[in-house]
N, C-alpha and C positions, 0 to 999 in steps of 0.2 A: 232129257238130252244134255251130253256134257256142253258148261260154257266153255270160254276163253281161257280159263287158269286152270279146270279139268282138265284142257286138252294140252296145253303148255306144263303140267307135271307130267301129266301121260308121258309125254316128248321125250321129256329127261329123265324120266327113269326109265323108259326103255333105250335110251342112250347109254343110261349108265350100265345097265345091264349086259348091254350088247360088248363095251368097250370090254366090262369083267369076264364076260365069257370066250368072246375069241382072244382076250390075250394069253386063257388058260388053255382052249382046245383049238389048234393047229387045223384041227379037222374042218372047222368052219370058216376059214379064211377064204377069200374069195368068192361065198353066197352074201351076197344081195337083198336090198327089200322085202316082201313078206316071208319070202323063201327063209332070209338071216332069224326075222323073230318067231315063225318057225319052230324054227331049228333050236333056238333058244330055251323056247318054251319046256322041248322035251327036258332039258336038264335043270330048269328054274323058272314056274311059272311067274309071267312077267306083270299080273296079277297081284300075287301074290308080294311082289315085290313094292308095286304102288301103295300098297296095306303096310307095310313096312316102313314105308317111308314116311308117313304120315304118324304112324305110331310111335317109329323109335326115340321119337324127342319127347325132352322133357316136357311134363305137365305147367303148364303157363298162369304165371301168379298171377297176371291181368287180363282178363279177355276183353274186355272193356276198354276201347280208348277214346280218346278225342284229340282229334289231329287238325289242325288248322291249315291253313292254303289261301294265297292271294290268289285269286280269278285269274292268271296268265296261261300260255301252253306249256311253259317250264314244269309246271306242278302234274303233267300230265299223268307220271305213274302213278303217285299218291291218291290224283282225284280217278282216273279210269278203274283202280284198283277196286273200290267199293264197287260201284254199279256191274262191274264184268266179272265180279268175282274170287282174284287173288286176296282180299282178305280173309273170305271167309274159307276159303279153301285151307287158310293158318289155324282155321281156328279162332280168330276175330271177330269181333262185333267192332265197328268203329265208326264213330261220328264224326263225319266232314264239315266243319268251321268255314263257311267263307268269311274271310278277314279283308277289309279295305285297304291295308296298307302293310310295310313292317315293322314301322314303331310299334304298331300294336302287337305283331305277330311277336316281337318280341319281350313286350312286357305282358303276356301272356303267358308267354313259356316260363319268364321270371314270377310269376305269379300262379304258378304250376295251375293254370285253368285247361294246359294244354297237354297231351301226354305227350307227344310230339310235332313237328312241324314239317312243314317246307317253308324254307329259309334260303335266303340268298347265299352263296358261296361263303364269303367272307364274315358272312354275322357269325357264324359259332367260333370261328379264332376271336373277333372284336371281341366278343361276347366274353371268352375264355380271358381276355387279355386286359378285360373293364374297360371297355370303351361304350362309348365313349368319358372322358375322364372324371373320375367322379362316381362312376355309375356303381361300381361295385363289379366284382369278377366273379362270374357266374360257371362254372366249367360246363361248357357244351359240346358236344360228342356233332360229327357228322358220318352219319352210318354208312351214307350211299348217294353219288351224285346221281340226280334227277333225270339231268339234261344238259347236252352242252351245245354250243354255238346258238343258236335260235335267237338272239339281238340281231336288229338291226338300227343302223346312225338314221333317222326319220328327218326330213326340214321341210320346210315349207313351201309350198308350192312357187312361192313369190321368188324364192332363192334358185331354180334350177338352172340361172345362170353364172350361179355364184360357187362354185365345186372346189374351190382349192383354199382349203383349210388356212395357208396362211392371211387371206382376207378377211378374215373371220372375227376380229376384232371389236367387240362390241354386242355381238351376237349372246342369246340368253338361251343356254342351252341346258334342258334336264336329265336329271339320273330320278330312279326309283329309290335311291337308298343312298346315304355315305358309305356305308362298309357293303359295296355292292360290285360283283365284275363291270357291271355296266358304267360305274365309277371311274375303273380302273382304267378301263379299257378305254374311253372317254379322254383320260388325262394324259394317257398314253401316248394316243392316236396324236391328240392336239399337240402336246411337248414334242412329239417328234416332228410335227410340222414349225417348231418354236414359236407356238405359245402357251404362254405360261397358265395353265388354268384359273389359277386363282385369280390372276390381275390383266388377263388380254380379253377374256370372259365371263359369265356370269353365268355359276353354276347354281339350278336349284333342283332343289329335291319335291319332287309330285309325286303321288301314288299313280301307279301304273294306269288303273282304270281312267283318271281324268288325264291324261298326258293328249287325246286327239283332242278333246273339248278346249285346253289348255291351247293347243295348236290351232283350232280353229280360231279362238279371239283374238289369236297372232300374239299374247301376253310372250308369249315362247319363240325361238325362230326353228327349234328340234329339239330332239332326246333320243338318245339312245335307249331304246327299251327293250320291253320283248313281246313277245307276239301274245295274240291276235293283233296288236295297236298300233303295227306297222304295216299290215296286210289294211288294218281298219282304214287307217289316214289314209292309202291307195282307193281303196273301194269309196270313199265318199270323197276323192278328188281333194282333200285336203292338203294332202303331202306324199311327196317322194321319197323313195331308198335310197340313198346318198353311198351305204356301204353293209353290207353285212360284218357282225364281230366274226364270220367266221373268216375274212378275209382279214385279219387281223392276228388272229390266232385262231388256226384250223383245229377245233376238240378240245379247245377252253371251257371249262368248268362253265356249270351257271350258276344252276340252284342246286339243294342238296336237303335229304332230309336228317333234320336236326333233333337231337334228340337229350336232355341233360345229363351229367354224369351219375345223378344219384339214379335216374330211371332204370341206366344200363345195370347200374350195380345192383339194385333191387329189385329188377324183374331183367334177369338175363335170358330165360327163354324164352319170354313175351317179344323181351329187342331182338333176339334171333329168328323167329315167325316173323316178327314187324318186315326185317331185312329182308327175311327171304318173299313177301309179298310184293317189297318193292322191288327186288333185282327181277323177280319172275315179268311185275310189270312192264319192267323197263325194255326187257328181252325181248316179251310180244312186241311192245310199242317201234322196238330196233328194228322189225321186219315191215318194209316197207307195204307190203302188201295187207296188212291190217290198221291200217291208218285210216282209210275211210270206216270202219267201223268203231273204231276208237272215237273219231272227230263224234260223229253222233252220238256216242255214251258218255262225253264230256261236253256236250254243246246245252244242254238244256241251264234255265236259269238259276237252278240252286250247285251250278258249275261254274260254267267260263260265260253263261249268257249269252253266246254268240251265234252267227246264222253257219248252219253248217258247211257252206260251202266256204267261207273264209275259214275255218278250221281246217277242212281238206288241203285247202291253200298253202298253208300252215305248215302243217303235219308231212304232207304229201311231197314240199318244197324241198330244195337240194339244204335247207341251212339245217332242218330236224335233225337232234341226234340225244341218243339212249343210252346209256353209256355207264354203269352204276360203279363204278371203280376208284374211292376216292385217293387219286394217288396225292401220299406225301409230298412231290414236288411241284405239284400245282400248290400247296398252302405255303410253300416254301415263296413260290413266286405270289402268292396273295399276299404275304407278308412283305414279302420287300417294296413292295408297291402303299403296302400301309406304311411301313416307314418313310418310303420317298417323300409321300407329302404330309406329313407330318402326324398320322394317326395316332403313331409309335413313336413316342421317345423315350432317347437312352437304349442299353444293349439289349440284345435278342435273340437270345438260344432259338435261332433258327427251324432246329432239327427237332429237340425238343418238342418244342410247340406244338409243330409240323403231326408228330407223331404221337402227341397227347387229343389231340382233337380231329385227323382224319384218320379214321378206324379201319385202317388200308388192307392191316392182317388177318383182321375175323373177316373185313369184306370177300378175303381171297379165298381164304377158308370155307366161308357159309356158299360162295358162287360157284366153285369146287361143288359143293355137296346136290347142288342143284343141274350138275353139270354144265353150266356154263364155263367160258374161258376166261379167266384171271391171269393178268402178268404172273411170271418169278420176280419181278423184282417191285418196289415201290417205290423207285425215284427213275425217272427220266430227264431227258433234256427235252426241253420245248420251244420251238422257232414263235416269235412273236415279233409280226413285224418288219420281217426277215434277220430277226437277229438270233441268235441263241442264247438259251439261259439253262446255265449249270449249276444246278439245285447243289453243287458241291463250295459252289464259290458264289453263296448271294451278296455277302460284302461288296467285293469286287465289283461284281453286275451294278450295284446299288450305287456304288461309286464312279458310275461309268457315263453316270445321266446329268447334263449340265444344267436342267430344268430339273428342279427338285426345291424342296422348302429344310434348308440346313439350321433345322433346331436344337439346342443343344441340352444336356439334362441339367 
């Protein structure tokens, strides 16, 4: 019996089919449903076509990978992919890493134990860019966003009479990561209510999985994090939603999967199966209707460990989103945001960067070939906030914020 990712090529290639045949014969315009594939069949068994698709790529210099993933529901294409199928469906064998945190996830990858990852939005520019300073500059590619929105701002039970951010003062709030949206969006939120992240509160950085435990000894008053660990705190009475990131910036990047430069260069159609396993993923996962079978093929413990019904929760909740399209001017605005407080110093080809490390054009290309829908273009404007940001003028933007840390090179 076909699985998940049988049935999701099936999909798209008799998409693709159907699209090439009536825009050549007039004759079948207007037939519908079984009637249209049909009708198809007689001039290009659709069949035949599936065999096709699977063959005409190139021979894959690595079948073999090892891909690491922190335990969240951000990683959800990566880890659903194995157990339901779209790996193997590329042609893959691949072994799933649970990793405790990203420090490691990324001296992993620097330590090539990893052939790929899921990584937070911003590690593969940090990453690209040697951060932190010191580290060395490693060029890392991001093939395909994971997931977007799925953060939620978590506090304390203690606090639910306390909501208005500029009271806040003193408060010990956590991120998963420094080079993280959850970071971003964190320092963002609070500078626009005027305070200064650095010095009105105290930010620390916890691995995701201890962030409720962390919240329960009260050591924390929140975190922004990401899910299960916000649906978690709810369910055991520990803590409230304060805000969802997606009420912040609706279709904010999250995680993404990362991959090095040397990989892409030297096994290019292994990284193009890899992409297409994860865009296929991410596609199912996009349909809301298959999320409760999702939540159960990522719920068991050598996955996300969690009870499936908090995954349903999750999953099934208005902040989910799938999204595999790394656009350019989302790292444009991760990047301005690393300069604001100080990640980045000294100038910054912007665009460059942007376009060195999210792999916008083969992403549009390989989601094309899978029929899915990829922009024409790869830069956007993005409300954050309620402000707009024009990936044409980050200067400006960057120059626009009166909380910031003015370092000089």
């Amino acid at each position: 019996m076909n699985g998940p990712a049988e049935r999701f090529v099936d999909r798209m290639v008799e998409a693709a089919v159907a699209r090439a045949v009536v825009g050549r014969r007039g004759v079948l315009r207007g037939v519908g449903g079984s009637e249209l594939l049909s009708a198809i069949g007689a001039f290009f068994p659709v069949t035949t076509a599936k065999v096709l698709a699977q063959e005409a790529r190139g021979a894959l210099e690595k079948k073999e990978l090892r891909i690491g993933f922190v335990p969240i529901a951000c990683a959800t294409p990566v880890i659903m992919a194995e157990p339901m199928g779209f790996y193997a469906m590329q042609g893959l064998q691949v072994v799933l890493v649970k990793t405790p945190g990203w420090a490691l996830i990324r001296d992993m990858v620097l330590n090539r134990q990893f052939d790929a990852s899921h990584m937070l939005s911003p590690m593969p520019l940090a990453m690209s860019l040697g951060l932190p300073s010191g580290s060395g500059r490693e060029p890392t590619r991001v093939a395909a966003i994971e997931s977007g929105n799925g953060q939620a701002l978590t506090l304390h039970s203690r606090h639910k009479d306390n909501r208005d951010p500029r009271k806040w003062k003193g408060m010990k709030l956590a991120v998963p990561f420094e080079y993280s949206m959850q970071d971003l969006l964190l320092r963002y939120y609070l500078a626009e209510h005027g305070l200064d992240p650095d010095a009105d509160v105290e930010l620390r950085v916890i691995p995701p999985p201890e962030m409720v435990a962390s919240l329960k000894t009260g050591s924390i008053d929140g975190y922004l994090g990401p899910e299960p660990f916000n649906q978690r705190a709810v369910h055991e009475e520990i803590g409230f939603i304060h805000l969802r990131s997606k009420d912040l910036w609706d279709g904010h990047p999250c995680c993404a999967l990362g991959v090095s430069d040397s990989f892409v260069k030297e096994n290019p159609n292994t990284f193009a199966a890899l992409f297409r396993a994860i865009a296929s993923a991410a596609a199912h996962a996009h349909v809301p209707e298959n999320r409760k079978e999702i939540a159960k093929a990522i719920a068991p413990a050598s996955y996300l460990n969690q009870p499936v019904p908090v995954l349903e929760q999750v999953l099934i909740g208005r902040s989910a989103g799938f999204d595999p399209f790394p656009w350019h001017s989302m790292a444009v605005w991760i990047l301005t945001q690393l300069k604001r407080w100080g990640y980045v110093k000294g100038d910054l080809d912007y665009r460059a960067v942007a376009e060195q490390v999210f792999l916008a054009s083969g992403a549009r290309e390989r989601m094309r070939e899978l029929g899915l829908p990829a922009p024409e273009k790869t830069y956007a404007q993005h409300q954050v906030m309620g402000k707009t940001f024009d990936p044409a003028r980050p200067e400006e933007y960057l120059n626009g914020f009166a909380i910031r840390r003015r370092i000089h090179p």
